[in-house]
Every structure is written in structure tokens, then in C-alpha cells.
DOLUM-941943 format. One record per residue: x, y, z of N, C-alpha, C in turn; residue in one letter. Coordinates in pm, whole numbers, plus 50000, padded with zeros to 5 digits. Atoms other than C-alpha are relative to their C-alpha. Layout:
! DOLUM-941943
XYZXYZXYZA/...
***
This chain:
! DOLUM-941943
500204994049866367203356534348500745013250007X/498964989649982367913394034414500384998750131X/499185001049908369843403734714498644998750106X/501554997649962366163410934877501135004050183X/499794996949909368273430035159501264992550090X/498755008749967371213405535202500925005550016X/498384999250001375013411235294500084994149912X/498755004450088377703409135096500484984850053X/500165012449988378513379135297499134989450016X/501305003350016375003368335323499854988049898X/499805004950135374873363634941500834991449960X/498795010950085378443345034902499304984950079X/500825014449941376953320235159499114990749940X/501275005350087373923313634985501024993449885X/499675004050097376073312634685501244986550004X/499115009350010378603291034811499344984150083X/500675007249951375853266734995499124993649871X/500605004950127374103260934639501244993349898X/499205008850054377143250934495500364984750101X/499795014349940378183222534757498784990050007X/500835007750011374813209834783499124998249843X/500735002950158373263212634395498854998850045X/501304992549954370243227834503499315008849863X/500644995050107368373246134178499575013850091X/500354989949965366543271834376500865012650157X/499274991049880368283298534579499925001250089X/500964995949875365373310534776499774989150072X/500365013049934365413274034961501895000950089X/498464994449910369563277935013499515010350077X/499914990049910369093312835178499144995850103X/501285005249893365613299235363500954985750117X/499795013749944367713264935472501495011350111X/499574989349884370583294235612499795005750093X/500494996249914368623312735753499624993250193X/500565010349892366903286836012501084998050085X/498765003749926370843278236113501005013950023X/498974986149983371813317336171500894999749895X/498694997050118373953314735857501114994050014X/498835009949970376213287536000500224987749886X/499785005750119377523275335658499854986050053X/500115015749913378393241035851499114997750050X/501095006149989375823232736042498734997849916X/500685000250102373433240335737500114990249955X/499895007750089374923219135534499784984050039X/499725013749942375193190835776498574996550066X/501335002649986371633196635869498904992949876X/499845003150127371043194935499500364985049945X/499655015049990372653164135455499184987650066X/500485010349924371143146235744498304995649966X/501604995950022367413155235585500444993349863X/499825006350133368813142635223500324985450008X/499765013650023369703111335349498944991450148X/500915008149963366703101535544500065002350183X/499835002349896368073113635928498815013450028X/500794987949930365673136136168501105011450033X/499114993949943367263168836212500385002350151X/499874999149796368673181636547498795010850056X/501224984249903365593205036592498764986250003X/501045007549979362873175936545499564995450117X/500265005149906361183165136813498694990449990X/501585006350062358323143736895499325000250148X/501484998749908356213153337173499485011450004X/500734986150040355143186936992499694997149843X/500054997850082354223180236683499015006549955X/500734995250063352403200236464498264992849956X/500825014050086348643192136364499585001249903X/499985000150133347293182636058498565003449929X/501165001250006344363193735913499654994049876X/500465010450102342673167935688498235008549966X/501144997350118339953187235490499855000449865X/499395008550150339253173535189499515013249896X/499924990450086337863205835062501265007149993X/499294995750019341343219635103501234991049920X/499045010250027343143189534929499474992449829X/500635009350113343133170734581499704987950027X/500055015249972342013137334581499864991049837X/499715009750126342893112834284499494988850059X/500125015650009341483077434274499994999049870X/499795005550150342543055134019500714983749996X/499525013350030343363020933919500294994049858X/499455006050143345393005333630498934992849921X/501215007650043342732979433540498625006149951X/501124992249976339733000333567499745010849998X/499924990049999340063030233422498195011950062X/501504993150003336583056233527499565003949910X/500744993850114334303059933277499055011050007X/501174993750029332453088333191498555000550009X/501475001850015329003092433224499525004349866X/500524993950141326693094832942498764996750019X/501234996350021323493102732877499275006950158X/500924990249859320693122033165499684988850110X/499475007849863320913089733419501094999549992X/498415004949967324483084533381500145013450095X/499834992649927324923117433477499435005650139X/500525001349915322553117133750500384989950131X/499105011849976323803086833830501375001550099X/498764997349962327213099333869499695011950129X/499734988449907326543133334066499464991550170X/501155012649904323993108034312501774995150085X/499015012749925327293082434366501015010650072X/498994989949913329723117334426499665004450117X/500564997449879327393132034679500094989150099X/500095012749924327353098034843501114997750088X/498485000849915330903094034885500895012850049X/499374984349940331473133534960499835000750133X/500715001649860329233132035286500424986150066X/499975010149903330383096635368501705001150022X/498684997249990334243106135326499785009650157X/500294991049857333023139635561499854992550128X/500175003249910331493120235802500854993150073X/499265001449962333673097535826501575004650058X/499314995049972336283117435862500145006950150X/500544994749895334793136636139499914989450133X/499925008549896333913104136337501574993450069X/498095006749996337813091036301500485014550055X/499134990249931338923127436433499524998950139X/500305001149830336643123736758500684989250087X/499385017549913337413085136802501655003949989X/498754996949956341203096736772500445007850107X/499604994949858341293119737031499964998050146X/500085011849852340203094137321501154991349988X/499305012650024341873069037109501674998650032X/498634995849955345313091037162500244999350134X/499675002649867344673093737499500204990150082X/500065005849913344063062937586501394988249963X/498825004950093346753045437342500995004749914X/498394993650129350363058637254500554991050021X/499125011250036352583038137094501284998950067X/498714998849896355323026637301500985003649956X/498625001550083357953024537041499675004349869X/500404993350123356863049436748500754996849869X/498165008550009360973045036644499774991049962X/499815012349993361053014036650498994989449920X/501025003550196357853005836420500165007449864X/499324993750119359443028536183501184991749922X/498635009750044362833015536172500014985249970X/500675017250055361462979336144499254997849905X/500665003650138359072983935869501145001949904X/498464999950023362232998435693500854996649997X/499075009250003364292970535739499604987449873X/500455011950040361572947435655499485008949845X/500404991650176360502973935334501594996749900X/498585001950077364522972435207500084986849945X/499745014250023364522932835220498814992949854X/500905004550107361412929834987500165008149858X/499604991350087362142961234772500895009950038X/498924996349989365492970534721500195019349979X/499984986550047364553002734527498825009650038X/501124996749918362573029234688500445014750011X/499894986449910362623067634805500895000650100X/499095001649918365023076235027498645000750213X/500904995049868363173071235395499995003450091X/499724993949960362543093335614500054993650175X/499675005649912364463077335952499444998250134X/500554997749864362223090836258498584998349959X/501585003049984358543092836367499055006349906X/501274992850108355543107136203500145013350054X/500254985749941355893136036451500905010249956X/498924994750036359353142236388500085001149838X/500074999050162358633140936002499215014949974X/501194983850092356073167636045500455015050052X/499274987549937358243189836241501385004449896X/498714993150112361363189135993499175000249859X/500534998450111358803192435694499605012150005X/500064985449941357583222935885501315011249977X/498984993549995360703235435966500955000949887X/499504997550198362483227935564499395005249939X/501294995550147359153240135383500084989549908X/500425007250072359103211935214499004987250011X/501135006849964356173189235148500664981550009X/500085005849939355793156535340499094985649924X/501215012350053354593121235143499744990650095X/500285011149844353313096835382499594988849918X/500455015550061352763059335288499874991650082X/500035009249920351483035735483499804986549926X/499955017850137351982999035338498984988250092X/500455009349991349712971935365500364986349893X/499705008050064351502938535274499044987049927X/501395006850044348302921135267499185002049892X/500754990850133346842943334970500814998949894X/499365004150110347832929434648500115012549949X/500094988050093347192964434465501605005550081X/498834991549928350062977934748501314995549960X/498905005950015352582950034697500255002949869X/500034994250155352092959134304500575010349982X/500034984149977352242995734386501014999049996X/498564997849961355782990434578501044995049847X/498475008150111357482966734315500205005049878X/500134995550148356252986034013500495020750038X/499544982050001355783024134088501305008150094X/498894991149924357803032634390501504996149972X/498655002750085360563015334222500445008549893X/499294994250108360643034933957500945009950000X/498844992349983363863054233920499625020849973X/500814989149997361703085733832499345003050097X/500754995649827359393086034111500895001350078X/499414997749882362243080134346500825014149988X/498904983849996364463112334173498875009550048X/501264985149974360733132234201499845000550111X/500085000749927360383120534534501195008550138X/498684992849912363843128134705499845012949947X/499984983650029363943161934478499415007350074X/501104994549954361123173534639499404997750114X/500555003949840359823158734961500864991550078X/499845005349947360283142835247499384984949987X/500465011649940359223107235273499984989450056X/500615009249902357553090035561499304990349982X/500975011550053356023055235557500304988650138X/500345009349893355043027335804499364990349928X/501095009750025353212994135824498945001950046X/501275003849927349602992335896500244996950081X/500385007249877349702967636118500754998050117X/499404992549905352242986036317498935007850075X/500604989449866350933007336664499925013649923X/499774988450088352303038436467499235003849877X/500554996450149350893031336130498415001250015X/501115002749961347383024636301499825014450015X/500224983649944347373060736480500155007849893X/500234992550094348573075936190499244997049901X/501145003550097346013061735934498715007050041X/501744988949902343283074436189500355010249966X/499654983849985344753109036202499865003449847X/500404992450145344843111535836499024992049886X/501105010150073341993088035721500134993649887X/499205009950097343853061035556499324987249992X/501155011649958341263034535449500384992849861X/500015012450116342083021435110501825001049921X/498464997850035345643011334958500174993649865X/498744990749901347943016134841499245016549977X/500344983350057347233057434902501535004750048X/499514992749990349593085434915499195011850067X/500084985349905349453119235148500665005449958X/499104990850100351063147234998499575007950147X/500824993349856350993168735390501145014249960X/499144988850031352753205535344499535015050070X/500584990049957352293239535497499335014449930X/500614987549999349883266235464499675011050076X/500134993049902349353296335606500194997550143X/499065005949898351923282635870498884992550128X/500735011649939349213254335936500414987149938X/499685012350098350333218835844498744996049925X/501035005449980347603205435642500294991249885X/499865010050149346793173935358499535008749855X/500104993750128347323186835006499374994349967X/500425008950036346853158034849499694989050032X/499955008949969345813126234857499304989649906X/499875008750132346693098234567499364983450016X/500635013349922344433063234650499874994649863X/499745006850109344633035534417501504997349944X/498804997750110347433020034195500185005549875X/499924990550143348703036433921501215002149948X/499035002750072351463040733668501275004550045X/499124989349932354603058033796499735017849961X/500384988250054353653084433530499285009350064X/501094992649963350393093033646500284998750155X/499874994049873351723094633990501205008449974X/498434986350017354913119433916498545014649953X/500994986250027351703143333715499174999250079X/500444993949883349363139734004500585004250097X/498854993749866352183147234281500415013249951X/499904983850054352993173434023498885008550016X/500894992549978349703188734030499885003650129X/499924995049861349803192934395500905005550006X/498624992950032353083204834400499815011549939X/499614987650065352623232234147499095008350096X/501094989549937349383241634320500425003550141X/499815000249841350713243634668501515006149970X/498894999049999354433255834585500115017950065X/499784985649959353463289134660499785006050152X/499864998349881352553286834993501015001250080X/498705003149949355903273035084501125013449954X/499304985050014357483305634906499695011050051X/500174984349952355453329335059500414997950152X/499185005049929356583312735370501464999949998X/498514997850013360183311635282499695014650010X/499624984250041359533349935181499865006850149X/500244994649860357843354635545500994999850088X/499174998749902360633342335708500935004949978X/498544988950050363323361835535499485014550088X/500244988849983361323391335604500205000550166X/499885002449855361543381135995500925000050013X/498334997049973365183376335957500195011850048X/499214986150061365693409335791499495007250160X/500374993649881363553424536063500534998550122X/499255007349877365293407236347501845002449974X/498894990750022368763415936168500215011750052X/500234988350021367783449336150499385003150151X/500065000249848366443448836507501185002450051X/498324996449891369953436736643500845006349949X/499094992150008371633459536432499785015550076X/500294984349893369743491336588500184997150118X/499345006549867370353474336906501355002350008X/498674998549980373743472336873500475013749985X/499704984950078374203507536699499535009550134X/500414991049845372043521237031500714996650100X/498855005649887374623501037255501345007549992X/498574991350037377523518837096499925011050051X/500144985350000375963550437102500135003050110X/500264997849856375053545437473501794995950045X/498564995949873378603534337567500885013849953X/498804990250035380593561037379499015009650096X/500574989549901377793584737548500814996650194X/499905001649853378623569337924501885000049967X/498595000350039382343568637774500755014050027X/499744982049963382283612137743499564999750127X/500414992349860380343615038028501034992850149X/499215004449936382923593338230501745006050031X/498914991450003385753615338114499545011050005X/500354991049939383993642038167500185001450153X/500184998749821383473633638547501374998550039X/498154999950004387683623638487500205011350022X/499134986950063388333657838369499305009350146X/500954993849885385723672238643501004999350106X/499315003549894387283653838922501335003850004X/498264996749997391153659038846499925017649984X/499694987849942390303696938821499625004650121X/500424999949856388753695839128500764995750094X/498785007049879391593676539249501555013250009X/499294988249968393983705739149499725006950014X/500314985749930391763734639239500424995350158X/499965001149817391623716739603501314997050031X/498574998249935395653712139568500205016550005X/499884989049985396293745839491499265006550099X/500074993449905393803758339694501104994250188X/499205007549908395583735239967501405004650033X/498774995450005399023748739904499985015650043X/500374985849992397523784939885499934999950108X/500115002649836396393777440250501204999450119X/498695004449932399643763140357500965013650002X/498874986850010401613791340237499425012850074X/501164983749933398843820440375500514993750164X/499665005449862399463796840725501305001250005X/498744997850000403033798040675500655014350000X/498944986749980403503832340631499305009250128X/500394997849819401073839940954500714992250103X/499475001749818403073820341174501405002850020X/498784997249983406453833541017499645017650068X/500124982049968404733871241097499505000350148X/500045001949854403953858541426501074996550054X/498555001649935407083844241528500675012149984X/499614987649996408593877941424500085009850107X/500664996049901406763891241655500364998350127X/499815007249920407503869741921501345002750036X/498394997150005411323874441851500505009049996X/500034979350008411183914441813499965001950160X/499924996549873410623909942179500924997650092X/499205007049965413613886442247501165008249946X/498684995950022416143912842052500585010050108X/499834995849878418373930642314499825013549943X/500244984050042418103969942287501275002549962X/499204994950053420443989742122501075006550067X/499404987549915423584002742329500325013949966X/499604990250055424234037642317501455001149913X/498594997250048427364050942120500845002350118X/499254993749911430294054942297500414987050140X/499795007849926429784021442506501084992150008X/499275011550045432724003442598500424989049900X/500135011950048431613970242514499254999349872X/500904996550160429633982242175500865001649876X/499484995050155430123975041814499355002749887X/500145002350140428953982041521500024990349899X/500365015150145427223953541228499365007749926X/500964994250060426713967540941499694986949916X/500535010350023424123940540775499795004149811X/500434998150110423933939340371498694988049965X/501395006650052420303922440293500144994949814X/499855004150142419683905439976499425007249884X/501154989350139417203933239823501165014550019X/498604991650003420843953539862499745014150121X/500104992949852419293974340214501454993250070X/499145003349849422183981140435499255002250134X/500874997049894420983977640785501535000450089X/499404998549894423663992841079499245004250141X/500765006049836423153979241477501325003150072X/499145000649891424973985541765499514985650086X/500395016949909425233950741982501125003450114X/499645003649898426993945442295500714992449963X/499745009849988429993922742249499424987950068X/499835010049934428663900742516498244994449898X/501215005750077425123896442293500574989149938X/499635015850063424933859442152499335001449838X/500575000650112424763851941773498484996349961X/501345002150000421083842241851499495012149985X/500534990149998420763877841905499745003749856X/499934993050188421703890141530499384993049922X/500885008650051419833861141427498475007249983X/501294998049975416613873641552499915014649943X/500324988050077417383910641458500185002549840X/500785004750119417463899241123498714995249925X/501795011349998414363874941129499365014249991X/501044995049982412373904841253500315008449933X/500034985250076413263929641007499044997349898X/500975003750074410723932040725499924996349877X/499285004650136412823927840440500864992749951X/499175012149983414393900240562499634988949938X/500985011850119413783866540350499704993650143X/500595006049858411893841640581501294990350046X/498855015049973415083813640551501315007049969X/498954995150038418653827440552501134998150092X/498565004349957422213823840630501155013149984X/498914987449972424993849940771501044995049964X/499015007149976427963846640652501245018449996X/498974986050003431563874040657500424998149852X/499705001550131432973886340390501874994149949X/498925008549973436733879540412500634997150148X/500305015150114437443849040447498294995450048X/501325006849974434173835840411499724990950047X/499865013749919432673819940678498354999650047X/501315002249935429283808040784499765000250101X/500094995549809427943822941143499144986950011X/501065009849941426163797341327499115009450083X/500704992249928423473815241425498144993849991X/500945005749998420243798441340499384989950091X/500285015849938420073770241586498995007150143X/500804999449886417843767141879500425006550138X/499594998849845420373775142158500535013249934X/499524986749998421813813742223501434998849900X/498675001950098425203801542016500955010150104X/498684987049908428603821042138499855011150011X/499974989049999428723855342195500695007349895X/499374992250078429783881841957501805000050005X/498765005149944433063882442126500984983649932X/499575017350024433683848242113500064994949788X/500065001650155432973848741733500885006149880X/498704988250071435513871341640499205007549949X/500224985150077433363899341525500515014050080X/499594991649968434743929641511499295013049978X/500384988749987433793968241551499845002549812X/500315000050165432023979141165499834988849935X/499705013150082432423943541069498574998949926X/501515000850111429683939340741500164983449946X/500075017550010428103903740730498775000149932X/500685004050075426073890440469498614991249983X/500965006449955422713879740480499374992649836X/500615013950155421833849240181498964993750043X/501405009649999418443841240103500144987049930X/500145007550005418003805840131498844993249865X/501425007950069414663799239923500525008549857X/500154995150111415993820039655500724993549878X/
***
């Protein structure tokens, strides 16, 4: 088996699923993976439950698959130990012979045909109550008479044809009639044999009932089971179930291992091109949810930029609209300090002349190193020099007077007129210091 498009872990799977179970063909490991998503465990335990005769957990039985019984699509062996078929010879024998084939070609057809109509009333009007339960009882009562046997397959006919479906592997069906000396022969001699049973398990499933079970009745109709002991060899084609073969008469173990073989070889390829179909459905369905996923990525890392994008968008938008916000505040702030100015230019007292009594001299040092000299009125209040500061134009907007020796801070800022010049101890020339606050 090449990789045919496999993982690296893919492959160890396969490879480590053919070792625990001793499986020969690969392409049946990877196919039996597949079906279980690649769940090493459940595989195996599905695996298991199909090697030792249980229905898997996917079988069901009120869908089963149907079967198509055309005998042009199927081998048919008759044969009997005793009685081998002779040859024809001479121009009646052979006449003879083609005469008796035609005979039983058209009466097989017909019959066949009549048993598919009369089954489809016959289903409707009669299902078996306990399908189960005529299984598992012939099977009790099959073990007690012959010990050695095929391993058998534990559920219904339906559920046989659904996990034969679903394994790819082909499906023997036996229905026993204890009444039919050739059958009871059949069981104790051939299906005993330790060969048939390894060819059997190797290779198929097999299902079997009593006749004269509800179950074994319906299914005999359905697959036109009239003389015993026979074999059904049922397997898929062109993902239709239909009868491969079908082995009627007793016969040696031999010559039933090389007729089961001849069906088998001839039919093995269906079941591979099948396995091959459904790999290719994997792969495709892999390969689906990996572009899926790969377009999911792509799409979130895409909605991922474009999300930090609208981040990066928004947060500069959040500091253009602070800044502009601040810009605002401060443009409003310095209109209502150039209005108050204003306001307070009207509140400073006028200038006394020189020469006044009560007049002194402030000379004012500013912080951009402008001296500014005022005449004031002792009796003017430090509110006054306050304000003829404020309104000068080179005044900072926030500031504090203070003298120079000893240094002392005027109270002059506050809401109320404050003391008078006088009262403050300033004196005639006295130079007081004006400190910008914000600086």
C-alpha cells in the first residue's frame, strides 16, 4: 500500500492497526479506519466485535440493504458427493443436455421472479416477531449438535447485510435444514472442517438460520433457497448488495474452499474498488475540511486586522477628540481669562497724580523681567494691585506677589478687597515680585 495521500499519522495508524489485529492486507486496515474517523480504539473494538461473531454498533435492522438475486450476475455450483455430473456424449446427449439447462434456466427465472412478488405481500403481511431470537436459538441448538463450525454471525439477516456492507466483506448465508440428510452430512463433515472454518472466518461474514424458523423462511424466499444444504456467497457491487454465488448440494470441504474461492477471486475487486472509492471520499472530505478550516483561519485573522484596525481607528479618534477637547478647553479658558481682564481693567482705581499726599509708588518686576511702575493711593486695597496686575498683558494668567526683603507672600488674590496698602506695610518705591504660578 502506498501512502495514496495519507498523513504521517494516518499511515502509523494503519500500520499500527495491522499489527494488533494480523490483518494481511493494508487496504482493508486503512478502509476499516477510515469508517471509524481514524479512532485507533474504536476500530479495533469494532473489529473485534465483527471477528467474533457480534453486530457492530452501526448495524441496524429496519434499513437493510436489498439484495439482488440474479442468477445471471452470480455463479451457481451444484454438486453432490455420490453423483458426480456426467458429461454428455454423443448429438442427443448433447441435445439432451442443452434441452434439460434451458429447462432449469427459465424455471430457476421464473421462479425466482414469482418468490420476489409473493415476498413482497408476504413481507407485508408477515414479519417475524423475534428475528434475534430465531437466530440466537438455532445457534445454541447448531453448537449442541456440532461443536465445530464458522464463527457465527450473532444478529439478524438485516443486520448481517448492513455490517457486510459497511466491512466490504462478503456475506455466506446458510440456512440448515435438520430434516435433510445431505445437510446434517454437510454440517458434520464439511463445515467442520478446520479449513473451511479458517477460509470462512478469514474472509467472510457468516450468517445462518433454521428453516423452519419465521426468519429462515423469509430469508429463503428473499434469496430462493429451495434445495440443501446450499450456500449464498452475498457481497457488494457497484455499492448494490447482490448474490455472487450460490453453492447447492453436498460436497467435499475441498471443492467448497475452490468454489468459494472462485467467487471470491472473481468478485474481490469490486470490494477494492469500493475500498478505493471510499478512500477517495475520505481524501476529498479531508481535503474539504482542511480548506474549510484554512478559509476559517484566513477569515478570522482577516476580521482579527480589521478589528484592530477599527481599535487603532477608534483610539485615534479617541485622542484626536481629546486633544481636540483640551484644545477647546484651553481656547475657552483663555477667552474667559481675556474677558475677565476686561472686566477687572474696569475695577482698577486710577492713577493718583504725583505729588499726592497719600501716593506711593510700586515698582512691579514681572516674570518676562518687564518692570512695571504705579502710583496707588495708600488707602487702595491689595485687591487693587491684584487686578492691576491680572490686567496687564504680560502678566501670567495664575500668580503670586510676594516682597523682596524679607520675603513675604501678599494676600492679594482672594475674593474679598484684602487690607489696604497701608495696612500692609507697603512702602513708597517698594518693588514686589510677581511669580508665575503655572510655570
Amino acid at each position: 500500500m502506498d501512502n495514496d495521500g495519507l498523513s504521517n499519522e494516518q499511515t502509523e495508524k494503519v500500520l499500527q492497526f495491522q499489527d494488533i489485529t494480523g490483518l494481511d492486507d493494508m487496504n482493508v486496515c486503512r478502509d476499516i479506519l477510515i469508517r471509524h474517523q481514524w479512532d485507533l480504539e474504536v476500530a479495533f473494538q469494532e473489529h473485534l466485535n465483527i471477528r467474533e461473531g457480534r453486530p457492530s454498533a452501526y448495524a441496524t435492522e429496519s434499513r437493510a440493504p436489498a439484495v439482488i438475486n440474479d442468477r445471471f450476475l452470480q455463479h451457481v455450483f451444484s454438486s453432490t458427493r455420490a453423483s458426480p455430473p456426467r458429461e454428455p456424449s454423443g448429438v442427443a446427449g448433447v441435445i439432451r443436455y442443452m434441452f434439460n439447462y434451458m429447462v432449469n434456466f427459465w424455471y430457476s427465472a421464473f421462479s425466482s421472479l414469482l418468490s420476489s412478488i409473493l415476498g413482497m405481500f408476504r413481507d407485508q403481511e408477515s414479519i417475524p416477531a423475534d428475528p434475534l431470537g430465531d437466530v440466537l436459538r438455532f445457534i445454541d441448538t447448531y453448537n449442541e449438535k456440532y461443536s465445530e463450525h464458522p464463527v457465527f454471525y450473532q444478529g439478524t439477516y438485516s443486520q448481517a447485510l448492513n455490517d457486510a456492507k459497511n466491512e466490504l466483506r462478503f456475506l455466506l448465508v446458510y440456512l440448515h435444514s435438520e430434516a435433510t440428510p445431505e445437510a446434517v452430512a454437510f454440517c458434520r463433515g464439511t463445515m467442520s472442517d478446520p479449513q473451511v472454518i479458517e477460509y470462512v472466518n478469514r474472509r467472510m461474514l457468516f450468517w445462518a438460520c433454521d428453516m423452519a424458523s419465521h426468519e429462515g423462511k423469509r430469508v429463503a424466499t428473499s434469496i430462493s433457497v429451495r434445495t440443501h444444504p446450499t450456500l449464498i456467497i452475498i457481497g457488494m457491487r457497484a455499492n448494490k448488495m447482490i448474490i455472487m454465488g450460490r453453492l447447492e448440494g453436498d460436497c467435499s470441504p475441498e471443492e467448497v474452499i475452490r468454489l468459494m474461492d472462485i467467487v471470491v477471486n472473481d468478485n474481490e475487486v469490486w470490494l477494492n474498488q469500493a475500498r478505493q472509492d471510499r478512500l477517495e471520499r475520505d481524501l476529498t472530505q479531508t481535503l474539504r475540511q482542511q480548506q474549510d478550516e484554512a478559509y476559517q483561519r484566513s477569515l478570522q485573522a482577516d476580521q482579527e486586522k480589521q478589528r484592530r484596525k477599527q481599535q487603532e481607528r477608534e483610539e485615534a479618534m479617541r485622542i484626536q477628540a481629546a486633544i481636540e477637547a483640551e484644545q477647546q478647553a484651553e481656547k475657552q479658558r483663555k477667552e474667559d481669562i481675556e474677558q475677565l481682564k476686561l472686566d477687572l481693567a474696569e475695577q482698577v482705581p486710577s492713577e493718583p497724580d504725583a505729588g499726592v499726599p497719600d501716593a506711593i509708588s510700586i515698582v512691579f518686576k514681572l516674570p518676562s523681567g518687564l518692570r512695571l511702575e504705579r502710583r496707588f493711593h495708600n488707602t487702595n486695597t491689595m485687591r487693587d494691585i491684584y487686578n492691576f496686575i491680572f490686567c496687564h498683558p504680560e502678566a501670567p494668567d495664575s500668580f503670586e506677589v510676594t516682597t523682596n526683603f524679607p520675603k513675604r507672600v501678599l494676600d492679594c488674590s482672594g475674593h474679598e478687597p484684602g487690607p489696604t496698602l497701608l495696612l500692609s506695610g507697603l512702602k513708597n518705591r517698594e518693588v514686589l515680585f510677581v511669580a508665575d504660578l503655572e510655570a
